[in-house]
N, C-alpha and C positions, 0 to 999 in steps of 0.2 A: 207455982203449981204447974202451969205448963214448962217450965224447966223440965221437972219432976216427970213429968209425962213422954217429954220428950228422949230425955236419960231411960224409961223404964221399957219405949223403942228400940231403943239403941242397943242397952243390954238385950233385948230379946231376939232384936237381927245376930246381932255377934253369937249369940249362944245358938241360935238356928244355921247360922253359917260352921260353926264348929260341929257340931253333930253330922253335918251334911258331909265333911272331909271325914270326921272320925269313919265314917259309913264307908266312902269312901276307901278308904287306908287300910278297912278290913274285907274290903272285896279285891284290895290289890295282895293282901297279904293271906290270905285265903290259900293254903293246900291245894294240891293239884286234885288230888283222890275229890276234895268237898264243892268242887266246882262244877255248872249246869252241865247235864250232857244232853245236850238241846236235839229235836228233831232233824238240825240241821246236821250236827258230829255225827248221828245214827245214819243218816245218810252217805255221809262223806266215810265213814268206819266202815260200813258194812260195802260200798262198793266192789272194791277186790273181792271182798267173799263172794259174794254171788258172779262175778263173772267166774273164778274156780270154781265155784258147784256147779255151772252147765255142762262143766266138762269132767267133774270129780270124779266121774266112774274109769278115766283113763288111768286115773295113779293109782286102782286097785292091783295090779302085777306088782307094783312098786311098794305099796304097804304090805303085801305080803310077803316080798323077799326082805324087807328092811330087819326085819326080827323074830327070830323062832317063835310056834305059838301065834301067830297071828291069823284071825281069821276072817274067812267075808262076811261072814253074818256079824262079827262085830263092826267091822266096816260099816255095813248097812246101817248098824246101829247109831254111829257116830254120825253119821249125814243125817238121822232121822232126825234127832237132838237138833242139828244146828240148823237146817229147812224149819222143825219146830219153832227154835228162838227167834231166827228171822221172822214166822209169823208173830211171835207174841210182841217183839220189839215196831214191827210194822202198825198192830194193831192197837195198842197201847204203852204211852210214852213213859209212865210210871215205869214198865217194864224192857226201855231200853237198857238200864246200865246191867242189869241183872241179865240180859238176855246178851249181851257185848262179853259176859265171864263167861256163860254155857258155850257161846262157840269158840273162846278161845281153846276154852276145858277141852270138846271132843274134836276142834279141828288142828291142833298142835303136832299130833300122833299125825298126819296125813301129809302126805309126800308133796313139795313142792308148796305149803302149808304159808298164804302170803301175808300173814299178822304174824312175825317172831317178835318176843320182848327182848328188851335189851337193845342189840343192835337195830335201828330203822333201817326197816324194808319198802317202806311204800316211796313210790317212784315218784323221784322230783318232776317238780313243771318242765323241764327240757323235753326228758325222756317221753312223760305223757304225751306232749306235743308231736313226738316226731310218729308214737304209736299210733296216735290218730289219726297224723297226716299219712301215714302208709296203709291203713286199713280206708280212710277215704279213697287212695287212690286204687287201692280194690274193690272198692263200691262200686264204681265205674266199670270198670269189667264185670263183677258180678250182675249187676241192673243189664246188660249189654246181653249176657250170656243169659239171662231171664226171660227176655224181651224176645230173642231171638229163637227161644225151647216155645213159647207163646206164640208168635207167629207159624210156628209150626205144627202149634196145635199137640203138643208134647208137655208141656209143664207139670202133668200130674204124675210125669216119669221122675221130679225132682223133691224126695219124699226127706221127712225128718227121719232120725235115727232110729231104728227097734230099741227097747228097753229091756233089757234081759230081768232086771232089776224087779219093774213093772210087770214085764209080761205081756206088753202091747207092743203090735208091731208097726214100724215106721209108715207117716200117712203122709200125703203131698202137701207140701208146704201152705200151697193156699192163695199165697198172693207174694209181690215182689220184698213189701213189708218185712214179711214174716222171712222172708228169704234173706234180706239182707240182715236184720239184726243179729238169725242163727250165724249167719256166716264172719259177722266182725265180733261179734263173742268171740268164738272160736277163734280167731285172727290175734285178736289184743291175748288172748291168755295163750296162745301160741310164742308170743313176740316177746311178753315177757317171760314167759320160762324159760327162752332160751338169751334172754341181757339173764335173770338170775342164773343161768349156768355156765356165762363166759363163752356163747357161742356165737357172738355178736361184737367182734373187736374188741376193745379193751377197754368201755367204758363203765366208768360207774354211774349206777346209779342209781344210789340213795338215797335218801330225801335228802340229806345235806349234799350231794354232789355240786360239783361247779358245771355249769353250761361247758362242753368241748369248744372248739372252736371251732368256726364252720357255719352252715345254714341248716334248717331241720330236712331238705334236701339231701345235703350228703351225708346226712347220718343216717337217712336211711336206705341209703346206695353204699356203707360201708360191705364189705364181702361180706359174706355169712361164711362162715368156718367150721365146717359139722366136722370133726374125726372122722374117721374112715374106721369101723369094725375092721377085726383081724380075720372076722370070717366074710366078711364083705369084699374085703381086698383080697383073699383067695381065691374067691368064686369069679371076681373079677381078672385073675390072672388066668385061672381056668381055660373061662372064656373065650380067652386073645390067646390060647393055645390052641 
């Protein structure tokens, strides 16, 4: 009888241990589409977006010239949508993956747009590394040049943007805080537009890229290489005439 007992053990660990791998086996063989998309991906997804929408009212010349028929008010429109999704995905987690579609939907159309399907666009660990270490070493100057408007009793000369959009006009920063975040925004979606547009040496970088070689110092002492406009280079010969 304790044989019997001991066997009916036995069998019930083994069958509790098979279940626990079958579980297992179908959380490894699980669909990509049917997998959590945790508070943590809604954060790590939507980063790029919100650093492009502090500045998204820049690429409106550029949605406009991209394609006949296009206009600001739908522009407007399309940032309305995705500022919206951002709150709903912010505010409730049910409504990340659905709010992760609406901004793909209305921000696709919009110039310099940093979620493309298909090929990866979000920038490997190298690249982030070296954008960070170059906008930290602007913090430094910028706290400097802050510090220095403040001692002289000027600070409230150093005002955020007007919003034509809004309709309110630009007000003083406020404090060093507020001053350096506006300005390394600004900085990181600056530094990446111009690695996605090939004006920053020859590197790639993709999320699959390979690390260059080198230190995140000299990548970010690579030259910058702006083209020279045809109208730029005439006014400039002008000039020297």
């Amino acid at each position: 009888m304790v044989l019997q007992f001991v066997d009916t053990l036995v069998k019930r660990k083994v069958l509790l241990s098979m279940s626990h791998r079958d579980k297992e086996t179908r959380g490894m063989n699980m669909p990509e589409q049917e997998k959590q998309f945790t508070r943590e991906d809604w954060n790590d997804w939507t980063d790029e977006v919100r650093e492009y929408m502090e500045t998204v009212q820049e690429h409106l010349p550029a949605y406009l010239s991209a394609e006949e028929g296009r206009t600001e008010s739908a522009f407007n429109r399309r940032i309305r949508q995705i500022n919206a999704a951002l709150e709903d995905g912010d505010e409730e987690d049910t409504m990340m993956k659905e709010s992760k579609e609406t901004i793909h939907k209305f921000g696709k159309a919009l110039p310099l747009w940093p979620k493309r399907r298909g090929k990866a666009t979000t920038f490997s660990g190298w690249a982030n590394d070296m954008v960070t270490y170059i906008t930290d070493q602007w913090a430094e100057c910028w706290t400097a040049y802050y510090n220095a408007a403040v001692e002289r009793g000027i600070e409230h000369h150093i005002m955020t943007r007007a919003s034509k959009k809004n309709g309110t006009p630009g007000v003083p920063v406020g404090s060093l805080e507020n001053f350096l975040k506006g300005k390394r925004t600004a900085a990181k979606s600056a530094y990446k537009s111009d690695f996605k547009n090939g004006l920053w040496g020859e590197f790639d970088t993709d999320i699959n890229a390979p690390q260059p070689e080198g230190t995140v110092a000299e990548w970010v002492l690579a030259p910058l290489s702006r083209p020279v406009s045809e109208e730029a280079e005439n006014n400039t010969t002008e000039d020297s005439e």
